[in-house]
LOGU-671923 format. One record per residue (C-alpha): residue in three letters; x negated, z, y negated. Coordinates in Angstrom, 1 decimal. Each point is the difference from the previous one (the first is absolute). Last residue first. Layout:
N
REC   aa    east      up   north
REC  Ala       X       Z       Y
...
END
This chain:
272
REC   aa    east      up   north
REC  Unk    15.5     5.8    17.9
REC  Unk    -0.8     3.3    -1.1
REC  Unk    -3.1     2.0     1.5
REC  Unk    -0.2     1.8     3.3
REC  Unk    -2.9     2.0     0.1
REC  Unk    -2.1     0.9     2.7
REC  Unk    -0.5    -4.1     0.6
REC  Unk     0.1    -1.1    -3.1
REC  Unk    -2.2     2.9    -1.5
REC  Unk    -2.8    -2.0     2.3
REC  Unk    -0.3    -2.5    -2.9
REC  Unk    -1.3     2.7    -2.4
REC  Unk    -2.9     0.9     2.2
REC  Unk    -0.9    -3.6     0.3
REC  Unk    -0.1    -0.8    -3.6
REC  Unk    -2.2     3.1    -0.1
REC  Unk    -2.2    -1.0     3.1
REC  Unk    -0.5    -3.3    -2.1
REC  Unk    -0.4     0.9    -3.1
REC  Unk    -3.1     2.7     1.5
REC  Unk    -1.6    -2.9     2.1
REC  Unk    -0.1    -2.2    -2.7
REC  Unk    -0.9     2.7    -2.8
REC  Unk    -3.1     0.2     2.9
REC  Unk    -0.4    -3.9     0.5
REC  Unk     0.1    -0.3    -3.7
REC  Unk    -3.0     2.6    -0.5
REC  Unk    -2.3    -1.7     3.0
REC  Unk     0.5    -3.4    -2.7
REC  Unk     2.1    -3.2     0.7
REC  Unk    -1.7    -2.4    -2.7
REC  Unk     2.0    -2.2    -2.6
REC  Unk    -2.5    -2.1    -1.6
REC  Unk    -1.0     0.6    -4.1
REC  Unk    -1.4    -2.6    -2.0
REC  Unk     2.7    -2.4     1.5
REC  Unk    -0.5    -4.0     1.4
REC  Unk     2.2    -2.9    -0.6
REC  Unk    -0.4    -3.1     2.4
REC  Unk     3.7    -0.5     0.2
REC  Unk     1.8     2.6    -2.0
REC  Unk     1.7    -1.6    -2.2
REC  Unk    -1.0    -3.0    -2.3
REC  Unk    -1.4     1.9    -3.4
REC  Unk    -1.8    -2.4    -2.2
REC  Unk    -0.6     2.7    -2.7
REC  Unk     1.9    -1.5    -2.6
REC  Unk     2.8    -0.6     2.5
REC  Unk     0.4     3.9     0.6
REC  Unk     0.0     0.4    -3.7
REC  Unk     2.7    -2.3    -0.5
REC  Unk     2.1     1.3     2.9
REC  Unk    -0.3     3.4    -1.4
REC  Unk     1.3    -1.5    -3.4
REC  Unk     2.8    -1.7     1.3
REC  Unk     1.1     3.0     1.8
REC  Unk    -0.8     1.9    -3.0
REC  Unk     2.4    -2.2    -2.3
REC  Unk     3.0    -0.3     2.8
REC  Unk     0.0     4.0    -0.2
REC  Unk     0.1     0.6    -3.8
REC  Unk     2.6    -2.8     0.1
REC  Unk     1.9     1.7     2.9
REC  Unk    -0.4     3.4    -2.3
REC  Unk     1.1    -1.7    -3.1
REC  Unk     3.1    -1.1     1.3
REC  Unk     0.7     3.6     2.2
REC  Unk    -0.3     2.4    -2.9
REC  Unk     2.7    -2.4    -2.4
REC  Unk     2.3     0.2     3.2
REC  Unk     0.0     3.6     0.8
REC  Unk     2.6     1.1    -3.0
REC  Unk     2.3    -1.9     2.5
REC  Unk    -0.8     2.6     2.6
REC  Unk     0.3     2.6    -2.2
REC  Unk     3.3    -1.3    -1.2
REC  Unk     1.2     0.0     3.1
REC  Unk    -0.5     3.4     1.0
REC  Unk     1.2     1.6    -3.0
REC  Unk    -1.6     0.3    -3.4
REC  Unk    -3.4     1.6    -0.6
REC  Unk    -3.6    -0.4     1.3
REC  Unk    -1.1    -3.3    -0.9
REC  Unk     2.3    -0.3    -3.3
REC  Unk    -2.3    -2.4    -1.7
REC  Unk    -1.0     0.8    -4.1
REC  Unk    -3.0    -2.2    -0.5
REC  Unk    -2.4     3.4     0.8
REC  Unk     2.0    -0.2     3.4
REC  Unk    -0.7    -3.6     0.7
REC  Unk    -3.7     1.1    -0.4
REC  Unk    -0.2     2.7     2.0
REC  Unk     2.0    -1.8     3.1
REC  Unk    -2.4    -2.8    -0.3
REC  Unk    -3.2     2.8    -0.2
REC  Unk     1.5     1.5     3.2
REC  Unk     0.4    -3.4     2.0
REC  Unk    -3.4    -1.0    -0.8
REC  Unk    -1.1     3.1     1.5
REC  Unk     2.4    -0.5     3.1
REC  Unk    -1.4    -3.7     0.4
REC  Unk    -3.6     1.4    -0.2
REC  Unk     0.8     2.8     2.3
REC  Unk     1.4    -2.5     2.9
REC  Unk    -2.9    -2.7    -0.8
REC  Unk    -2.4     1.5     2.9
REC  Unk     2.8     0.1     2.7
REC  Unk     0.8    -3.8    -0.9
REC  Unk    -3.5    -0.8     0.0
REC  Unk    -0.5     1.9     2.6
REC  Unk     3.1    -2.0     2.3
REC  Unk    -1.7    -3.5    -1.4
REC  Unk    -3.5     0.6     0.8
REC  Unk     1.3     1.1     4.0
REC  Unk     1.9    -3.5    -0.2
REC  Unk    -2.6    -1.9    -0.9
REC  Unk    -2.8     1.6     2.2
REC  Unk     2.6    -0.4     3.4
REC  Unk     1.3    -3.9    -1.0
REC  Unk     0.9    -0.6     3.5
REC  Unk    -1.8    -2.8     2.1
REC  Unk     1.0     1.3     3.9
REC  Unk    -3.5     1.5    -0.3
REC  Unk     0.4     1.6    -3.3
REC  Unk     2.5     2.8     1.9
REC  Unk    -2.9     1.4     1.8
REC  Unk    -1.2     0.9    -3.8
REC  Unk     2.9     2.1    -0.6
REC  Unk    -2.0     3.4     0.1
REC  Unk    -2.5    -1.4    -2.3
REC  Unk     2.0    -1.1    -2.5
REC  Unk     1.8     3.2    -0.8
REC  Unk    -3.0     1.6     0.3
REC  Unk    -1.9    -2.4    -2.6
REC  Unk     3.5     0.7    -2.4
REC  Unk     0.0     3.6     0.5
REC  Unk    -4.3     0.0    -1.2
REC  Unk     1.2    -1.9    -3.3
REC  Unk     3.3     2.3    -0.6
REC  Unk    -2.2     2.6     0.4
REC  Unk     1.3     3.0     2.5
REC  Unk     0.4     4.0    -0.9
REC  Unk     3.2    -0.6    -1.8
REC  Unk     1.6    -3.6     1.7
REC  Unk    -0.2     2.1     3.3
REC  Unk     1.4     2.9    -1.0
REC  Unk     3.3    -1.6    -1.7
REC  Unk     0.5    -1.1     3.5
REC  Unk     0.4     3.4     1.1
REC  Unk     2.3     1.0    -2.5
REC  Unk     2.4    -2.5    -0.5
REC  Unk     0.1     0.6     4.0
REC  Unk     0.2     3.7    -0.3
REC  Unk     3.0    -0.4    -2.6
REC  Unk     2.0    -2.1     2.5
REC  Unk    -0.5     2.3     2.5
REC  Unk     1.2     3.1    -1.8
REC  Unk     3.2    -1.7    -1.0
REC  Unk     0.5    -1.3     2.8
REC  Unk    -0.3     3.8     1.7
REC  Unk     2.3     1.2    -2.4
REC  Unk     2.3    -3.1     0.3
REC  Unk     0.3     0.7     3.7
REC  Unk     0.6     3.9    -0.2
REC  Unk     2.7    -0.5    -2.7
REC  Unk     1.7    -3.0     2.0
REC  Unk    -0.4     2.1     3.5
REC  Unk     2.1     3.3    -1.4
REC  Unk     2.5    -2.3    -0.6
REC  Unk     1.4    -1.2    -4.2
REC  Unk     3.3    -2.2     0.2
REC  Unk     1.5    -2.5    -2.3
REC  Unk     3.0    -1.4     0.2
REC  Unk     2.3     3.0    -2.6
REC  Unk    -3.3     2.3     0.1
REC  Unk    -0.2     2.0     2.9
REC  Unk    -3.5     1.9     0.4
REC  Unk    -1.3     2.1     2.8
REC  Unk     1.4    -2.4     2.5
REC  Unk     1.6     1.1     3.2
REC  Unk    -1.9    -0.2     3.7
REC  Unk    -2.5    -2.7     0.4
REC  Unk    -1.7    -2.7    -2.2
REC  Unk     0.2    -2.2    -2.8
REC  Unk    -2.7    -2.0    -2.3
REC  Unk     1.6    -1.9    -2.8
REC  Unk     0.3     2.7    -2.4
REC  Unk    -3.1     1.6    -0.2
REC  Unk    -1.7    -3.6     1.1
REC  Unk     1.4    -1.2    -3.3
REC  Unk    -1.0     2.8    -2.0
REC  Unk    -3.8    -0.3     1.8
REC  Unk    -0.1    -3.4    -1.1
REC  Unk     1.0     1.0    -3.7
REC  Unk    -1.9     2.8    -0.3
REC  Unk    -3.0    -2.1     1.3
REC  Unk     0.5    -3.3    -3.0
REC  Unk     0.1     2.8    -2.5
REC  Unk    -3.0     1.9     1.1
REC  Unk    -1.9    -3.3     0.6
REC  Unk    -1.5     0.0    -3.5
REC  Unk    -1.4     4.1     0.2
REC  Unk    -1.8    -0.4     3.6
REC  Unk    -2.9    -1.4    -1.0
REC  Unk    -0.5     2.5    -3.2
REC  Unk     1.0     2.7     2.2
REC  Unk    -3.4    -1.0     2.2
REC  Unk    -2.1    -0.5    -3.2
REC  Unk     0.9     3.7    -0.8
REC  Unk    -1.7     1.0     3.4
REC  Unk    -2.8    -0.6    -1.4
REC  Unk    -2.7    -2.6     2.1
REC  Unk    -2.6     1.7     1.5
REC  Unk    -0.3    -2.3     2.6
REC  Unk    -0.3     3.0     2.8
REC  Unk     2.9     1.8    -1.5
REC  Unk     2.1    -3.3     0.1
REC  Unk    -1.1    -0.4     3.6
REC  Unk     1.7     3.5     0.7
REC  Unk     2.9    -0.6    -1.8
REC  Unk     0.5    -3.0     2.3
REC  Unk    -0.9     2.2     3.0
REC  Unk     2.6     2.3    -1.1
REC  Unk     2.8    -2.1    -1.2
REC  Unk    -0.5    -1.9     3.9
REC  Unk     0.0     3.2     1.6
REC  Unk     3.2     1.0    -1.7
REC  Unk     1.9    -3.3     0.5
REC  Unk    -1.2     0.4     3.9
REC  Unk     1.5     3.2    -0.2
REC  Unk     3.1    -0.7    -1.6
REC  Unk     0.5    -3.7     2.2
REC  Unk    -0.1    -3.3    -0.8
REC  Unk    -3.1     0.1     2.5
REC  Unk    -0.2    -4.4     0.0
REC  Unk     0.9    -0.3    -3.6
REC  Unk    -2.3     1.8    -1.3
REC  Unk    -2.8    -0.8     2.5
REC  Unk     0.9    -3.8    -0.9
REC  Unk    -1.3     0.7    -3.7
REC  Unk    -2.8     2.0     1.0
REC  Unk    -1.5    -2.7     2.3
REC  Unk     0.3    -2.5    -3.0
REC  Unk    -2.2     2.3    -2.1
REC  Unk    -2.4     0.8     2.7
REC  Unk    -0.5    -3.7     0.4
REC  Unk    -0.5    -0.5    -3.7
REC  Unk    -2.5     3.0    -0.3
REC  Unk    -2.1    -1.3     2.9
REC  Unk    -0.1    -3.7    -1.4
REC  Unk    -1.2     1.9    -2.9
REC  Unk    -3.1     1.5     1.4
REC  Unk    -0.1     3.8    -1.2
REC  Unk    -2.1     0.8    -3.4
REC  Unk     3.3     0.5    -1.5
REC  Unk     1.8     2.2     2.6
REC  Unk    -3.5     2.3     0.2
REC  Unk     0.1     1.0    -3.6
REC  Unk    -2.1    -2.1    -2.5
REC  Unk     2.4    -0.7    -2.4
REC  Unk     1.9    -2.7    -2.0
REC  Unk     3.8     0.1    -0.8
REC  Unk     1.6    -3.7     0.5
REC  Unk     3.3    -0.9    -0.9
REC  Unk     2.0    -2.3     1.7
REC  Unk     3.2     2.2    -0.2
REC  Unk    -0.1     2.9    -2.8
REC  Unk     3.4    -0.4    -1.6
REC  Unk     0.4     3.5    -1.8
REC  Unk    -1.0    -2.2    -3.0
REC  Unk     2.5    -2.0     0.3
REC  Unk     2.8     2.8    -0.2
END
């Protein structure tokens, strides 16, 4: 299972998502996240799966990687999508009766289409971390709060410590495997016993994992001392973020997509 994890990775290419500006990519990103919830609708759910299948085609980026996204949240998406099966009534009889509990027509339909627009979320923002550098996220991520340093807010600390975070996510979930490993090789139960067990067979994975944590956090900030880092005041980059002709066309086409997919709302009636 933490293998399957694949958030904060990075996949390098040279297709036209990675050479595009990553302010660009961030924006889009956000953009896609309220589409999805502004055209909750089947065909605006469609168009979105579509263009964001599209984009993955462009990448080049398997589409095993986008299972692999999606495989840890399956449990924590039946379960939401149970609750609004049951929770979610509507008009005429129910289909399903069960002593208080009752199954409509509109529960199933409504936790279908959750379900699918939860998983194109995971997936879209899974898109950005793959064809995007946690260095070059972390100078766009900087640079589009940079109004914000004029009423004195900490915008280059903040956007180092939100890649940092992203960028340690697959080093904690590798150190996290060979824990597991080892406490199984001593003879731990990991993967047997009931629920509560498991959880309190956790407990010898989750000490040495905040130590393992506490020890690189103290080593980062060692090596970031060592070489007199103060923020980002007076820092320069190798490489400057430039708007090229290319990102005002994949601009232009997110855009008109995004767009497109908005206007379902109004053809469409989608669920409130």
């Amino acid at each position: 299972m933490l293998r399957d994890i694949t958030i904060g990775q990075h996949f390098p290419g040279n297709s036209v998502l990675h050479r595009c500006d990553p302010r660009l990519k961030l924006v889009a990103t956000i953009a896609y996240i309220v589409v999805l919830f502004v055209a909750p609708n089947p065909v605006g759910l469609a168009l979105s799966i579509a263009l964001l299948a599209a984009l993955y085609k462009i990448a080049r980026i398997p589409g095993k990687m986008i299972l692999k996204s999606l495989k840890p949240i399956v449990p924590i998406v039946l379960f939401t999508a149970v609750l609004n099966l049951f929770f979610v009534t509507g008009e005429g009889e129910p289909l399903v009766h069960i002593w208080v509990l009752k199954i409509y027509a509109e529960g199933i339909r409504y936790a279908i289409l959750l379900t699918i627009r939860v998983c194109a979320l995971i997936a879209g923002t899974s898109l950005l971390t793959y064809t995007t550098s946690p260095i070059v996220l972390t100078d766009a991520i900087e640079n589009l709060l940079r109004p914000l340093a004029k009423i004195h807010f900490p915008v280059h600390e903040l956007a180092m410590m939100m890649t940092i975070a992203l960028r340690f996510i697959p080093t904690l979930i590798e150190e996290t495997e060979k824990i597991m490993n080892a406490q199984k090789a001593r003879g731990a139960m990991l993967d047997n016993g009931t629920f509560t067990q498991r959880i309190k067979a956790l407990v010898p994975v989750l000490i040495p994992l905040f130590i393992s944590a506490f020890r690189r956090a103290d080593e980062l900030a060692m090596a970031m001392e060592c070489r007199c880092y103060h923020g980002g005041e007076g820092r320069t980059r190798l490489k400057q973020l430039k708007f090229t002709p290319e990102d005002m066309r994949c601009t232009v086409i997110i855009t008109a997509a995004l767009l497109i997919i908005c206007a379902t709302r109004l053809f469409v009636p989608g669920l409130a």
